[in-house]
DRENTIZA-425919 format. One record per residue (C-alpha): residue number from 0; x, y, z. Coordinates in Angstrom, 2 decimals, padded with zeros to 5 digits. Example, Ala and Ser with C-alpha at 12.3 -4.5 7.8 and 13.67 -1.06 7.14 Angstrom:
2
sedren: 0, u: 012.30, v: -004.50, w: 007.80
sedren: 1, u: 013.67, v: -001.06, w: 007.14
END
This chain:
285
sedren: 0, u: 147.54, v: 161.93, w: 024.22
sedren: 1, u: 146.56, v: 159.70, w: 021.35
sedren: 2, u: 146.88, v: 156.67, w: 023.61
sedren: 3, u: 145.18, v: 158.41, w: 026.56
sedren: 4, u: 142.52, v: 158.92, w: 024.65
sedren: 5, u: 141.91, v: 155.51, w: 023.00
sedren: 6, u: 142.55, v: 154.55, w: 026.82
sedren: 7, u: 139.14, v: 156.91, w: 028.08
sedren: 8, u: 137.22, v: 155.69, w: 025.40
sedren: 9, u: 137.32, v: 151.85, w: 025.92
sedren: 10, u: 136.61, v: 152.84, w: 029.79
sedren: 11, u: 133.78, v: 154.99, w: 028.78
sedren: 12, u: 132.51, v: 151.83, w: 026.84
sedren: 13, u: 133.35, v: 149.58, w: 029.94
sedren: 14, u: 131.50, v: 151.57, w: 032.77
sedren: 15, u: 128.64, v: 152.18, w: 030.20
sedren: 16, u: 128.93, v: 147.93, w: 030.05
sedren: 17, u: 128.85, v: 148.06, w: 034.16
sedren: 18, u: 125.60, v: 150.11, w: 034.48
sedren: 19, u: 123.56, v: 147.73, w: 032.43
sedren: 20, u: 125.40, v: 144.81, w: 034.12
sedren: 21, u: 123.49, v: 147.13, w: 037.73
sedren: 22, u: 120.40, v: 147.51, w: 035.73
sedren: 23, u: 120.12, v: 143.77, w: 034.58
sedren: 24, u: 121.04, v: 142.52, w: 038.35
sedren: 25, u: 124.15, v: 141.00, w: 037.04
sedren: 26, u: 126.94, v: 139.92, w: 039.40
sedren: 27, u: 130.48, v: 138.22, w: 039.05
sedren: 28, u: 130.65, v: 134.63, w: 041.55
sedren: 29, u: 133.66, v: 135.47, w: 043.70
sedren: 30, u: 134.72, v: 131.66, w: 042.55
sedren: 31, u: 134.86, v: 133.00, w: 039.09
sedren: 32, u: 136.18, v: 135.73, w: 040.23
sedren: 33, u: 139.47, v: 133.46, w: 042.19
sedren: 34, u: 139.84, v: 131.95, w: 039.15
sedren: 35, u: 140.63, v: 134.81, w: 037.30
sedren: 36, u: 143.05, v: 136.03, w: 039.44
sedren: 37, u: 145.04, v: 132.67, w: 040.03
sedren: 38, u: 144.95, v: 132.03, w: 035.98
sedren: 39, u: 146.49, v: 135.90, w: 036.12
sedren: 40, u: 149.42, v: 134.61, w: 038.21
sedren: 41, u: 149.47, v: 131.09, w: 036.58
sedren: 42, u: 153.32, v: 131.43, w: 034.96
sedren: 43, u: 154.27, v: 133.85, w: 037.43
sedren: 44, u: 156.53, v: 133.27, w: 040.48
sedren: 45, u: 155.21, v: 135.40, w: 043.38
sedren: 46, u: 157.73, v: 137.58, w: 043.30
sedren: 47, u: 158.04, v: 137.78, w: 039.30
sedren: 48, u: 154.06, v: 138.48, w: 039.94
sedren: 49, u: 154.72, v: 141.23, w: 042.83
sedren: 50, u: 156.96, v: 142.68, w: 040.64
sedren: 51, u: 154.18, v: 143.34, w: 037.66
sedren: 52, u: 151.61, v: 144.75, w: 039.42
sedren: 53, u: 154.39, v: 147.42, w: 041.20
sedren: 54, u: 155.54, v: 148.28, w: 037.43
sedren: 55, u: 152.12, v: 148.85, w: 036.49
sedren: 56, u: 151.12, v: 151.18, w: 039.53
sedren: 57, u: 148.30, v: 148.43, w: 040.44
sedren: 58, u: 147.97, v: 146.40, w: 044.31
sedren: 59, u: 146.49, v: 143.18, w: 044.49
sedren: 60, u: 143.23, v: 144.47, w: 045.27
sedren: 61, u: 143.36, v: 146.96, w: 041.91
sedren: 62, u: 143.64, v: 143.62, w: 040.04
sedren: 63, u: 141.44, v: 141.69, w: 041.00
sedren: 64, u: 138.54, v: 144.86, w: 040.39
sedren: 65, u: 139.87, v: 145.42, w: 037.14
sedren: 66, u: 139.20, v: 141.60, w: 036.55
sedren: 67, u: 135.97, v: 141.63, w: 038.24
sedren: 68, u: 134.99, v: 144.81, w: 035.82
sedren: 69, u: 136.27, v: 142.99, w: 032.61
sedren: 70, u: 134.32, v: 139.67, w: 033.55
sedren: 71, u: 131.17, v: 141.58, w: 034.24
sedren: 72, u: 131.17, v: 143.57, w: 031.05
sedren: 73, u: 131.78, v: 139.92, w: 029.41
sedren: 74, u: 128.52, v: 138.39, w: 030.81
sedren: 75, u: 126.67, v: 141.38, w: 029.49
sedren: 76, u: 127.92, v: 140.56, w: 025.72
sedren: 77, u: 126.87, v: 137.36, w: 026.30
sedren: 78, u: 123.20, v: 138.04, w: 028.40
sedren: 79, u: 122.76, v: 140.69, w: 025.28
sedren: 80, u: 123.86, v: 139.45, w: 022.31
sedren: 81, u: 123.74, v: 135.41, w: 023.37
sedren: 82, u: 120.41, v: 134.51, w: 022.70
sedren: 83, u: 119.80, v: 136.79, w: 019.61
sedren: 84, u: 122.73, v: 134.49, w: 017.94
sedren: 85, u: 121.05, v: 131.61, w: 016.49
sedren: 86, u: 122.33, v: 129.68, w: 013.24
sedren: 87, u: 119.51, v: 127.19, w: 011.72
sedren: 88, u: 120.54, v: 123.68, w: 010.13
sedren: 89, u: 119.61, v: 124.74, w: 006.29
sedren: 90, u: 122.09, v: 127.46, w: 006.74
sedren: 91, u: 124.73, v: 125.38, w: 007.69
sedren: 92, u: 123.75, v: 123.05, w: 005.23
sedren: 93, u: 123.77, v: 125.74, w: 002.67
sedren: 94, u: 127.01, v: 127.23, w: 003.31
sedren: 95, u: 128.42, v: 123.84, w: 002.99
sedren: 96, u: 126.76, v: 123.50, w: -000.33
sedren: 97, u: 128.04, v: 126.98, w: -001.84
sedren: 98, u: 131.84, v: 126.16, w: -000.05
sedren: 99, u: 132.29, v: 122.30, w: -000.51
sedren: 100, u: 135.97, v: 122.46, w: -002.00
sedren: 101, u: 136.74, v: 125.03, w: 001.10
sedren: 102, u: 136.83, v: 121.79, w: 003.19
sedren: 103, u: 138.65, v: 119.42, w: 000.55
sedren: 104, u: 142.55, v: 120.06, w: 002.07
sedren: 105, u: 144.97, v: 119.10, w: -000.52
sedren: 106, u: 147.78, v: 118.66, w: 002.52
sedren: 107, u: 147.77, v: 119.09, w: 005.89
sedren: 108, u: 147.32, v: 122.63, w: 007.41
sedren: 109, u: 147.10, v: 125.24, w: 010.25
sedren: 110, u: 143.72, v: 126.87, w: 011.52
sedren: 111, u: 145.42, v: 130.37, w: 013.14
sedren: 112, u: 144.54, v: 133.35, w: 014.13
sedren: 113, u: 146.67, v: 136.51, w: 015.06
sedren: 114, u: 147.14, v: 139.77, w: 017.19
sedren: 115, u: 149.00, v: 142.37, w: 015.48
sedren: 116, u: 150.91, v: 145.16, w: 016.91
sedren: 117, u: 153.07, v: 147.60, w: 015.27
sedren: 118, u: 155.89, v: 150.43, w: 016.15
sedren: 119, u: 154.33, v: 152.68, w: 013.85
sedren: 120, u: 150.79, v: 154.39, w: 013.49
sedren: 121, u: 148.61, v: 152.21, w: 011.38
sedren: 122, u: 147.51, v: 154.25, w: 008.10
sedren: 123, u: 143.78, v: 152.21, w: 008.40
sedren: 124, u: 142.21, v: 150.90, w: 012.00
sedren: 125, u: 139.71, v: 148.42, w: 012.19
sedren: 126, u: 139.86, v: 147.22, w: 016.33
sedren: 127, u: 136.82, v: 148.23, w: 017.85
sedren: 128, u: 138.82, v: 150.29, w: 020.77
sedren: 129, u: 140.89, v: 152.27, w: 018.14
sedren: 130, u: 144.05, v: 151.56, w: 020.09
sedren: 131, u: 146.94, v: 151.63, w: 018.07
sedren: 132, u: 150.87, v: 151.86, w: 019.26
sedren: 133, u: 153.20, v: 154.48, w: 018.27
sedren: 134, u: 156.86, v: 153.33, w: 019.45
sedren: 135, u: 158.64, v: 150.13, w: 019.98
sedren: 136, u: 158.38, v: 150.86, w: 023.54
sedren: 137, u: 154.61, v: 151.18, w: 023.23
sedren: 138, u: 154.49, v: 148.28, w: 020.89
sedren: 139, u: 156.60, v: 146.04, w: 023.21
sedren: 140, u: 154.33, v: 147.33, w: 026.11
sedren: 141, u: 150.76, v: 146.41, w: 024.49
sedren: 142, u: 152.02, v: 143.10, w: 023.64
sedren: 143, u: 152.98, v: 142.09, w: 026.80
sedren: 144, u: 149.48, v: 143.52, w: 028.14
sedren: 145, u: 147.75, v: 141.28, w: 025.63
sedren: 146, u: 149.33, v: 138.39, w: 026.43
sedren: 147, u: 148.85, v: 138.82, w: 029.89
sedren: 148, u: 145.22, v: 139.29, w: 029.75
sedren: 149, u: 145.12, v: 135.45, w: 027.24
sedren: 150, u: 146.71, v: 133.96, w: 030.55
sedren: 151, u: 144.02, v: 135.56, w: 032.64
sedren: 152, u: 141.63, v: 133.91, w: 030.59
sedren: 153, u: 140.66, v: 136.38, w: 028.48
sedren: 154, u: 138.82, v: 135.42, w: 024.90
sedren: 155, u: 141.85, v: 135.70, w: 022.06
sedren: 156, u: 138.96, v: 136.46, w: 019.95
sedren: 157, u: 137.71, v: 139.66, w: 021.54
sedren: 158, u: 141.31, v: 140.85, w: 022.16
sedren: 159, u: 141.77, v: 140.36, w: 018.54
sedren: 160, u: 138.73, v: 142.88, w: 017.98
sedren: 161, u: 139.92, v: 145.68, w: 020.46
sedren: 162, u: 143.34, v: 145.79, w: 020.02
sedren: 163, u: 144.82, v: 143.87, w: 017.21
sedren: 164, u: 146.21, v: 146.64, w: 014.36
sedren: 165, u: 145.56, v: 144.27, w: 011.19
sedren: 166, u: 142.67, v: 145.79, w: 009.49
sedren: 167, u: 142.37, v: 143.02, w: 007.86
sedren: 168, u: 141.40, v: 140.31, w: 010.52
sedren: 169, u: 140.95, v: 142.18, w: 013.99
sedren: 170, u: 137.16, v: 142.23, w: 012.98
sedren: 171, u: 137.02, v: 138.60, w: 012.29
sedren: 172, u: 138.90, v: 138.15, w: 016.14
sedren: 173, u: 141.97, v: 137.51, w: 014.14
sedren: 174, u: 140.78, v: 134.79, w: 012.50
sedren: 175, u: 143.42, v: 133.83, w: 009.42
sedren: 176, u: 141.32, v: 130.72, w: 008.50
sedren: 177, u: 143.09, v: 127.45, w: 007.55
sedren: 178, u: 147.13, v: 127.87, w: 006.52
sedren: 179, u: 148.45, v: 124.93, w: 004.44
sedren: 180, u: 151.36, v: 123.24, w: 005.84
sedren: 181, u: 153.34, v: 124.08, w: 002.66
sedren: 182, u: 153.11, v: 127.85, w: 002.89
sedren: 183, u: 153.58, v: 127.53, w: 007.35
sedren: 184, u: 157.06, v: 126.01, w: 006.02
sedren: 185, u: 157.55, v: 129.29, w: 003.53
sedren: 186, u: 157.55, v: 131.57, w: 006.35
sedren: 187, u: 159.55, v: 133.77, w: 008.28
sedren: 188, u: 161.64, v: 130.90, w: 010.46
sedren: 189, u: 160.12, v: 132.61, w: 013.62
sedren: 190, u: 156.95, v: 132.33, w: 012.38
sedren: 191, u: 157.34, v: 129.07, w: 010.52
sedren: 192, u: 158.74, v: 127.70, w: 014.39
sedren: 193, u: 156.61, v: 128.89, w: 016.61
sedren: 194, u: 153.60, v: 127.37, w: 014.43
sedren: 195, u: 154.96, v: 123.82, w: 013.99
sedren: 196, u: 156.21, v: 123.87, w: 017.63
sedren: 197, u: 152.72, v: 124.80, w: 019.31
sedren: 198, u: 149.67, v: 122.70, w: 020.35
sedren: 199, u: 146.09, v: 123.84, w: 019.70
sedren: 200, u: 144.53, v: 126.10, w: 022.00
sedren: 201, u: 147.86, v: 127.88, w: 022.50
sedren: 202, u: 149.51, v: 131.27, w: 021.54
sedren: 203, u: 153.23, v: 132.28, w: 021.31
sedren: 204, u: 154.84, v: 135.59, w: 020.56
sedren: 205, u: 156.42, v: 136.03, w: 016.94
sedren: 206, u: 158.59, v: 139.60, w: 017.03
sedren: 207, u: 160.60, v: 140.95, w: 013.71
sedren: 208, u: 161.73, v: 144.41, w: 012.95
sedren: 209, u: 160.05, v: 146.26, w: 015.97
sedren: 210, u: 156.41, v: 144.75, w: 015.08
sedren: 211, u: 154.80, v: 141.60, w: 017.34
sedren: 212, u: 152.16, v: 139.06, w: 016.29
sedren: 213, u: 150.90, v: 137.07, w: 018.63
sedren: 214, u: 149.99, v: 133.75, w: 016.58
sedren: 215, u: 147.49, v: 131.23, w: 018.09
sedren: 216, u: 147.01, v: 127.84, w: 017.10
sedren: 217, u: 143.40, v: 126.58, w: 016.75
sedren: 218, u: 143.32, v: 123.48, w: 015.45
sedren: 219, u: 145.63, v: 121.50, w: 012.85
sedren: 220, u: 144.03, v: 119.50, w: 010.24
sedren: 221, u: 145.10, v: 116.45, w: 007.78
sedren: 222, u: 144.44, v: 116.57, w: 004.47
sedren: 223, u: 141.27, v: 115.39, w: 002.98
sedren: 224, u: 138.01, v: 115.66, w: 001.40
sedren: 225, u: 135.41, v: 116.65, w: 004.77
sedren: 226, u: 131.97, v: 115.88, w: 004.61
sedren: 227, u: 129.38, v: 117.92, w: 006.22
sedren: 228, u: 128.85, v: 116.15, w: 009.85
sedren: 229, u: 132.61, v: 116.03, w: 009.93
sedren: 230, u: 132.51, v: 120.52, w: 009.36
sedren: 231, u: 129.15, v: 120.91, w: 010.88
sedren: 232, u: 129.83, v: 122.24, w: 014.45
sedren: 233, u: 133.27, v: 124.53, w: 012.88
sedren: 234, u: 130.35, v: 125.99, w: 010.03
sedren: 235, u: 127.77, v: 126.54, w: 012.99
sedren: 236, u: 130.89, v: 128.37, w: 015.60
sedren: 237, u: 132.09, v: 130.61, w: 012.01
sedren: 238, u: 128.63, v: 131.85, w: 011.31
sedren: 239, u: 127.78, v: 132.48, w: 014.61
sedren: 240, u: 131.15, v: 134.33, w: 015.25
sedren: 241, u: 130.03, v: 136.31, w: 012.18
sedren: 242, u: 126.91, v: 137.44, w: 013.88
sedren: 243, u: 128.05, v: 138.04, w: 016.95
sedren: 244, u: 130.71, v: 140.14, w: 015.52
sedren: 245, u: 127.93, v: 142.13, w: 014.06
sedren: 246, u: 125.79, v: 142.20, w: 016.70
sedren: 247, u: 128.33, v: 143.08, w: 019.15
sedren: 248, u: 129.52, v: 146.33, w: 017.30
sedren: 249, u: 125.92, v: 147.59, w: 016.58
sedren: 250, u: 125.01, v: 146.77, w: 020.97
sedren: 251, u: 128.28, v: 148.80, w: 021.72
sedren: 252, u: 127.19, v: 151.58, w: 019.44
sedren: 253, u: 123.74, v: 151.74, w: 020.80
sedren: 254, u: 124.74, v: 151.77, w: 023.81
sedren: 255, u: 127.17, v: 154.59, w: 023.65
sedren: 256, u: 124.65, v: 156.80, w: 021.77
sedren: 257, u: 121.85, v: 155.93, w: 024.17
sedren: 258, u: 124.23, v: 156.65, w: 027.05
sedren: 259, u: 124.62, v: 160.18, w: 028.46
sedren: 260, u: 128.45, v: 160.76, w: 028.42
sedren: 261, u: 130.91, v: 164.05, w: 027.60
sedren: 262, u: 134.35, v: 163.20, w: 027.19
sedren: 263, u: 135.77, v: 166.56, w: 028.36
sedren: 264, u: 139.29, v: 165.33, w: 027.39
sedren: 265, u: 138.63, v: 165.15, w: 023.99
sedren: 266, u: 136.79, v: 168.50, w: 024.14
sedren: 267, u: 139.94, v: 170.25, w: 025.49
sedren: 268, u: 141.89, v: 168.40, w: 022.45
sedren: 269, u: 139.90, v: 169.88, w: 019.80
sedren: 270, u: 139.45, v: 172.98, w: 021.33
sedren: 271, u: 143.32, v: 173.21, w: 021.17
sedren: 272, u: 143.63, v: 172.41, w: 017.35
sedren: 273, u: 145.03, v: 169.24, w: 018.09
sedren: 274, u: 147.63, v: 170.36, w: 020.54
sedren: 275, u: 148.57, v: 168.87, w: 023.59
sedren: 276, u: 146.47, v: 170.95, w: 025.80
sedren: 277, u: 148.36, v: 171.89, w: 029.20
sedren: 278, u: 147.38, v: 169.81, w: 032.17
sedren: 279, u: 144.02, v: 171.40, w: 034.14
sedren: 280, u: 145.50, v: 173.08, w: 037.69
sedren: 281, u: 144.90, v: 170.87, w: 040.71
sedren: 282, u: 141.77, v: 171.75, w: 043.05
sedren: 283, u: 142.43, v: 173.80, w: 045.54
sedren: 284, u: 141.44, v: 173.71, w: 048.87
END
């Protein structure tokens, strides 16, 4: 029930997202629309792909409008929150000022970032759809989910803020900031692997003890003293991440308090003390 209703809420959120998209005149190009749905079935055999959508209840058709509905809440983020994101060059120049030795590497190191999902229920949440797996079997599901959304196309980053369960960095779209090669080599070998295996711009699963990370490679870096044109455009993409993160969460908020919406389900959960309340009879005819 827990899930279901973590599940209602982020659609809630979503078709409050698809009535501005209406009221802004916003539409999804059926070419970008294509290419979501062949980057969806990009590692997949036709068959292998058949054989997803039938375990998850969902026909061809089903998939592509659930892609069309996540790429149209997407542009209105970006329509939204785009322009009002806007990073000037003294405060680039000023955070580079106040964080010179940040960008003086000792060794050669990792830029990562991470999705985290657990087995158990997570005793702080910080993703901004309050998902949060229960079981291994949950756990094993969501992962698979997430990763099959990155192939789609979707942004690691935003995943990161809706369903990763590190309170830690699911707000900062899982960013874990620059790892030095020294401690990538100290890790867990499935960890320590999959990071000195990958290329940038690619993600791998990393599974121990029931809990999954999905660990993406941004960039690597070699050691040395950067100066500011060499940092300039990663200082301008952090800061404006950093906004948008903050813009983004008060937009959602807004929206959902300026929207008219009763979530019966959750009504019928606290009316039963927090018991499972009994299915509502079908309509009869």
């Amino acid at each position: 029930m827990a899930a279901k209703l973590s599940l209602l809420n982020e659609l809630i959120v979503q078709d409050i997202l698809l009535a501005k998209a209406a009221a802004l005149k916003l539409d999804v190009a059926q070419a970008d629309l294509d290419t979501a749905y062949a980057n969806a079935k990009k590692n997949l055999t036709d068959e292998a792909f058949q054989q997803e959508l039938t375990r998850r209840s969902l026909t061809a058709a089903d998939m592509r409008e659930e892609l069309r509905r996540e790429l149209l809440t997407q542009k209105v983020i970006a329509q939204e929150i785009g322009p009002k994101i806007a990073v000037t060059e003294k405060e680039v120049a000023d955070f580079f000022s106040a964080n010179r030795a940040q960008f003086n590497l000792p060794e050669d190191a990792y830029h990562l970032a991470q999705i985290v999902v657990t087995p158990v229920r997570e005793a702080q949440l910080a993703n901004a759809s309050g998902d949060d797996a229960s079981t291994p079997q949950a756990a094993a599901t969501k992962v698979q989910q997430i990763m099959e959304r990155l192939k789609g196309g979707a942004s690691f980053a935003e995943l990161a803020r809706n369903f990763s369960e590190d309170p830690e960095s699911a707000p900062r779209g899982g960013d874990l900031g620059l790892i030095p090669l020294s401690a990538v080599k100290q890790a867990a070998p499935t960890l320590r692997d999959a990071v000195l295996q990958m290329t940038p711009g690619n993600a791998r699963i990393v599974s121990q003890d029931g809990a999954h990370s999905i660990v993406f490679l941004v960039a690597k870096e070699v050691a040395g003293q950067r100066e500011l044109p060499d940092v300039k455009q990663r200082i301008i993409d952090m800061l404006k991440a950093r906004r948008e993160q903050l813009l983004r969460a008060a937009y959602l908020a807004t929206a959902r308090t300026d929207a008219d919406v009763v979530n019966y389900q959750a009504r019928r959960v606290v009316e039963s003390q927090g018991k499972v309340p009994a299915p509502e009879p079908a309509p009869t005819k």
